[in-house]
Residue frames as a rotation matrix with the C-alpha (Angstrom) as fourth column:
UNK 1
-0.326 0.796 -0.511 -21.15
0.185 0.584 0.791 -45.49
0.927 0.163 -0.338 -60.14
UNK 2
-0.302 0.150 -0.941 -21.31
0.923 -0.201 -0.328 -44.46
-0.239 -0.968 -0.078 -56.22
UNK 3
-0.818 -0.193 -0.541 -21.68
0.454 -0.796 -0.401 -41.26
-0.353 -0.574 0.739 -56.97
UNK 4
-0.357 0.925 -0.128 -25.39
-0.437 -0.044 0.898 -41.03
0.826 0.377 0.420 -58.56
UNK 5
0.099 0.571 -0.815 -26.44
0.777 0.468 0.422 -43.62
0.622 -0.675 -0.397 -55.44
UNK 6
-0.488 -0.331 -0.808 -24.68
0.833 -0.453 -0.318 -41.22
-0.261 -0.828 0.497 -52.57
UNK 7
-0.824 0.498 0.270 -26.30
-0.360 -0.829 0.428 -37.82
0.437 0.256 0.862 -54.90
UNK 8
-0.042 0.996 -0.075 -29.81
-0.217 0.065 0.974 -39.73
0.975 0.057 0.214 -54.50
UNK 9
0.064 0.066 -0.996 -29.38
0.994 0.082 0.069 -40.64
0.086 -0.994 -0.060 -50.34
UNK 10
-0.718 -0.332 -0.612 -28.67
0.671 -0.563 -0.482 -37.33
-0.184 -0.757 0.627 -49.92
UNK 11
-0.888 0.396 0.233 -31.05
-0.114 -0.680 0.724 -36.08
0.446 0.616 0.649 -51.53
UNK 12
-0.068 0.605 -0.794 -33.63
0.410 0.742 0.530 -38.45
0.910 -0.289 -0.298 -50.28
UNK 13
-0.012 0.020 -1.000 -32.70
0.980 -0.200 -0.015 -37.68
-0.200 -0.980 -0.017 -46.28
UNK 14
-0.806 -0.048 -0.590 -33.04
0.270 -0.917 -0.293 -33.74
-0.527 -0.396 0.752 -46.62
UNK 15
-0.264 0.957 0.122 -36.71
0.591 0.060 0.804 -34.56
0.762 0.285 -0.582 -47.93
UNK 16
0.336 0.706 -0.623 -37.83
0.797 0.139 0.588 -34.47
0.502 -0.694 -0.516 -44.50
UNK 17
-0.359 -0.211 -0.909 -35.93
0.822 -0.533 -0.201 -31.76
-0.442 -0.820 0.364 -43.02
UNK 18
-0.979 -0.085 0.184 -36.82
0.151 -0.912 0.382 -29.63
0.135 0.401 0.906 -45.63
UNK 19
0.010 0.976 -0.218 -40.90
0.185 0.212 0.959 -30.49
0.983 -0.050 -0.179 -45.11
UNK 20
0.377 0.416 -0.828 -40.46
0.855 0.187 0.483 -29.89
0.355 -0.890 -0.286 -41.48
UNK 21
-0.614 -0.260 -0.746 -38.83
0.360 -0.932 0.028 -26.32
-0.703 -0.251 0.666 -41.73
UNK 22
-0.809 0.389 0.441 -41.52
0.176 -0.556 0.813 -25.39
0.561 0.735 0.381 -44.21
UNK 23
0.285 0.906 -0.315 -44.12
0.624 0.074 0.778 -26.19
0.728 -0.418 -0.544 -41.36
UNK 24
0.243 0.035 -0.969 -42.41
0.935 -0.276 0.224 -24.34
-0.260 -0.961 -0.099 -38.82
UNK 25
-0.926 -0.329 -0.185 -41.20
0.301 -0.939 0.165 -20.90
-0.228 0.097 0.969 -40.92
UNK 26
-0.070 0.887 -0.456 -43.91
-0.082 -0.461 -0.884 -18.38
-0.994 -0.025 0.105 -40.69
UNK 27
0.002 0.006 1.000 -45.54
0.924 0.382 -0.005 -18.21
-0.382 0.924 -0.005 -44.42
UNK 28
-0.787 -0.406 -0.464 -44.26
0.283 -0.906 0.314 -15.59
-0.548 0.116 0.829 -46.55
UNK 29
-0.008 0.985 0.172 -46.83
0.209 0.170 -0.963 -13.77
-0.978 0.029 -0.208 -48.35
UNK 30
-0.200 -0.589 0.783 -47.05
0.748 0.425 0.510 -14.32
-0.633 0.688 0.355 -52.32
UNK 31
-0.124 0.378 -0.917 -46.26
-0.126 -0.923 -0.364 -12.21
-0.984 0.071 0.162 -54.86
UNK 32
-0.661 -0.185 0.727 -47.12
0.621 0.411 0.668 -14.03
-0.422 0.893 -0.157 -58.13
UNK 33
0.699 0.699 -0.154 -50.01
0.392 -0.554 -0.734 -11.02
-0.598 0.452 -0.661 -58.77
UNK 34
0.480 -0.195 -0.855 -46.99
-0.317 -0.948 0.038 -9.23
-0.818 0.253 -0.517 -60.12
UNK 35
-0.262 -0.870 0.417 -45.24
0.135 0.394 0.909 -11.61
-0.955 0.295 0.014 -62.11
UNK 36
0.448 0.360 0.819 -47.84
0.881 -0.018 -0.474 -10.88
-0.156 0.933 -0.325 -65.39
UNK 37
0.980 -0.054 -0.192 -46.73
-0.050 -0.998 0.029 -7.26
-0.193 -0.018 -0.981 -65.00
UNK 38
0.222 -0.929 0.295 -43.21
-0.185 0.257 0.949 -8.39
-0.957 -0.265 -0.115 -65.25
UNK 39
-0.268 0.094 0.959 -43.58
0.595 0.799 0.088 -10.41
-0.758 0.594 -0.270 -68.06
UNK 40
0.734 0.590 0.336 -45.15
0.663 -0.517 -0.541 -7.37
-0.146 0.620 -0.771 -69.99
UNK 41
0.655 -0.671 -0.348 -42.50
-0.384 -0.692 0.611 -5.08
-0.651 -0.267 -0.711 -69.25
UNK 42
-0.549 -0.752 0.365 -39.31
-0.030 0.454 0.891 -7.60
-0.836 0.478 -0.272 -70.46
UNK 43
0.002 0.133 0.991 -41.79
0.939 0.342 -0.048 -8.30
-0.345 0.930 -0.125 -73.55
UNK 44
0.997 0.071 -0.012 -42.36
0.059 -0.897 -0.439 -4.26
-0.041 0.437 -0.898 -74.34
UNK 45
0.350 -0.927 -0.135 -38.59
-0.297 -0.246 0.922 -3.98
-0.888 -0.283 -0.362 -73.81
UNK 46
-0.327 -0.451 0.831 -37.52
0.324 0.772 0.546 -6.78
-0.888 0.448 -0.107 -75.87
UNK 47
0.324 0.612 0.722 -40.23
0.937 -0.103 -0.333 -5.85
-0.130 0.784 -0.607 -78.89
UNK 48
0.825 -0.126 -0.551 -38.80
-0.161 -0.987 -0.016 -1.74
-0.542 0.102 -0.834 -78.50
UNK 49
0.198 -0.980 0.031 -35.43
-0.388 -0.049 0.920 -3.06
-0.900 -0.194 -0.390 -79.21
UNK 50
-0.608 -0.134 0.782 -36.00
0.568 0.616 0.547 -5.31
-0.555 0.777 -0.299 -82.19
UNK 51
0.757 0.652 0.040 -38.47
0.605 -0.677 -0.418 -2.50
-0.246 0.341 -0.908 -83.54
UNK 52
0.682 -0.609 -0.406 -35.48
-0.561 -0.791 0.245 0.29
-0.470 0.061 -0.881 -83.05
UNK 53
-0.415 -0.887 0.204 -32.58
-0.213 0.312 0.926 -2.27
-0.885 0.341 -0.318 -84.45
UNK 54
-0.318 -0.378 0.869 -34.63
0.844 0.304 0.441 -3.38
-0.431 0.874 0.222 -87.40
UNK 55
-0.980 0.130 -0.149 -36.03
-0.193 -0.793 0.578 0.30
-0.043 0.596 0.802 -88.50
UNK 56
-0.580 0.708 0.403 -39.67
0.812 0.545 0.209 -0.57
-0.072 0.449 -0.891 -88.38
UNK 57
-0.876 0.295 0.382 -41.98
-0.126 -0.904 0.409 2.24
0.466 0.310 0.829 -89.68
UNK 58
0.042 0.917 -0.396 -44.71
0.560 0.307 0.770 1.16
0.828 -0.254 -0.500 -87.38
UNK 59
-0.658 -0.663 0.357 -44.81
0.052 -0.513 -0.857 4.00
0.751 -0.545 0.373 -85.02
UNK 60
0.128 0.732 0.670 -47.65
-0.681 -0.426 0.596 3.45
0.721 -0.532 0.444 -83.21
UNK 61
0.967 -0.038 -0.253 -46.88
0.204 0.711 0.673 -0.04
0.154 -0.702 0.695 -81.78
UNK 62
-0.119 -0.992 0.035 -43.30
0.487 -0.089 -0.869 1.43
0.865 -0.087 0.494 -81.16
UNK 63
-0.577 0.263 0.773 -44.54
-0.715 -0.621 -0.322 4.24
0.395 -0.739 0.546 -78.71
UNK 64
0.754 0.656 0.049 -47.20
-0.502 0.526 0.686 1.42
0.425 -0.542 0.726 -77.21
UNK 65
0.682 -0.364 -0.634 -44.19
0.598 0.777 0.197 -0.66
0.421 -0.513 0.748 -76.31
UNK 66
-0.329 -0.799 0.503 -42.07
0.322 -0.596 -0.735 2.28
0.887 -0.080 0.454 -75.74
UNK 67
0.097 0.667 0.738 -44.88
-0.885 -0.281 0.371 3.30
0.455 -0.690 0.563 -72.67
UNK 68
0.785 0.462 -0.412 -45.28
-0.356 0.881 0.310 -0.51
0.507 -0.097 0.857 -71.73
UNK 69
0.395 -0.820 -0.414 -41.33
0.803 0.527 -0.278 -1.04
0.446 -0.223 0.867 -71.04
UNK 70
0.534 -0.176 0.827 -40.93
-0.132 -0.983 -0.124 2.47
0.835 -0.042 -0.549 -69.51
UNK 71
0.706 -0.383 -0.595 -37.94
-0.558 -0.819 -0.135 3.45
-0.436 0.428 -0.792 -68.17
UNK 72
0.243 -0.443 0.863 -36.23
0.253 0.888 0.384 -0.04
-0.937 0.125 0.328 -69.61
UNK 73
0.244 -0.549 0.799 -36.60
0.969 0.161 -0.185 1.19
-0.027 0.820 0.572 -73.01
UNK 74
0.998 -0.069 -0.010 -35.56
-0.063 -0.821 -0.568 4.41
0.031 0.567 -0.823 -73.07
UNK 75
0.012 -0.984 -0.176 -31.93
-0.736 -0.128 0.665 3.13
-0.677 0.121 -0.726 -72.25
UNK 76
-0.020 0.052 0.998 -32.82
0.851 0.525 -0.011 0.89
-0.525 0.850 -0.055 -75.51
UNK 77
0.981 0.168 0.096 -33.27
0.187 -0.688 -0.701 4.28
-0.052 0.706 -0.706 -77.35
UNK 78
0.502 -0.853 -0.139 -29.67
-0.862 -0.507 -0.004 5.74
-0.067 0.122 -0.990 -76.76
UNK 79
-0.181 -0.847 0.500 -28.09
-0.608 0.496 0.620 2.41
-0.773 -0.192 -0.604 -76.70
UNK 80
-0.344 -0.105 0.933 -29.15
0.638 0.702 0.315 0.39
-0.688 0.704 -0.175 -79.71
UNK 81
-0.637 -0.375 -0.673 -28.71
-0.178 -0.778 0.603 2.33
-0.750 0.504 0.429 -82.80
UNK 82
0.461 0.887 -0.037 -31.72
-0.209 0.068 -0.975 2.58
-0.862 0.457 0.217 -85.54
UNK 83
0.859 0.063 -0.508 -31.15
-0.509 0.206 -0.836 0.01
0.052 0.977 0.209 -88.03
UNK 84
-0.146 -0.899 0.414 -28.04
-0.981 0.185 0.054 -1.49
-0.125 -0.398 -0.909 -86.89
UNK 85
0.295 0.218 -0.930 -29.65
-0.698 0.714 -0.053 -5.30
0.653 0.665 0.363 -87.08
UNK 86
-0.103 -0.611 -0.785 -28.57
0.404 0.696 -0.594 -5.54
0.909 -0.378 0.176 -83.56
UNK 87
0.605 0.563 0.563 -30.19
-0.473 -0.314 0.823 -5.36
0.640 -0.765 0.076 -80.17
UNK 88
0.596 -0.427 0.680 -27.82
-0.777 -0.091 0.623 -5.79
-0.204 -0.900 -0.386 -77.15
UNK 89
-0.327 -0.878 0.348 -25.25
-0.717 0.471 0.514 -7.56
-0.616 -0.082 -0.784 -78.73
UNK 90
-0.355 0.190 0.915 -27.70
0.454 0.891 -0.009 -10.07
-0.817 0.412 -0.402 -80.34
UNK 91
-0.913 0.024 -0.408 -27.72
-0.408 -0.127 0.904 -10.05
-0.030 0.992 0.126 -84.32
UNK 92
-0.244 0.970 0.021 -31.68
-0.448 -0.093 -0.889 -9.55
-0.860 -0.226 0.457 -85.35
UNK 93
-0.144 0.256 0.956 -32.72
0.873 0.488 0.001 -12.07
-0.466 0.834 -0.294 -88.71
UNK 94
-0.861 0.169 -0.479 -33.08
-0.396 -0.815 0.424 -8.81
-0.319 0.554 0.769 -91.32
UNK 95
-0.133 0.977 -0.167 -36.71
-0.248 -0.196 -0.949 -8.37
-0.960 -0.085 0.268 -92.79
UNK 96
-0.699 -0.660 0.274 -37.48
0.191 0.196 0.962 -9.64
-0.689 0.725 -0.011 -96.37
């Protein structure tokens, strides 16, 4: 039972120190332009792999994500095996 109260004082008291070293470090400068680009990448990746593990015969939106996740999926090409029902270890739902 102390040790939720003592978690929340300590928390509490390094409010302020942390609010008064945020005013005094210089500001860094952000880089959240890139984070959509990110996000596109891990999804072209992710979508090559489950494309190449379940066999899909859509080759155009294979090569679009193949280009999109470049060079991420080409070690998805040699490593996950066409048709296999399994992308890095995780077992894909099969197609019905």
């Amino acid at each position: 039972m102390k040790v939720p109260g003592r978690m929340t004082s300590l928390v509490v008291s390094c409010l302020p120190a942390c609010a008064a070293a945020a005013e005094v470090l210089p500001e860094a400068p952000r880089s959240a332009g890139n984070v959509g680009v990110s996000g596109l990448w891990v999804l072209a990746n992710i979508c090559f792999a489950g494309m190449r593990a379940q066999n899909s015969p859509r080759a155009g939106w294979r090569i679009v994500a193949f280009l999109f996740g470049f060079p991420g999926t080409l070690v998805s090409y040699f490593v996950v095996a066409e048709g296999s029902e399994r992308a890095w270890g995780v077992e894909i739902p099969r197609k019905r």
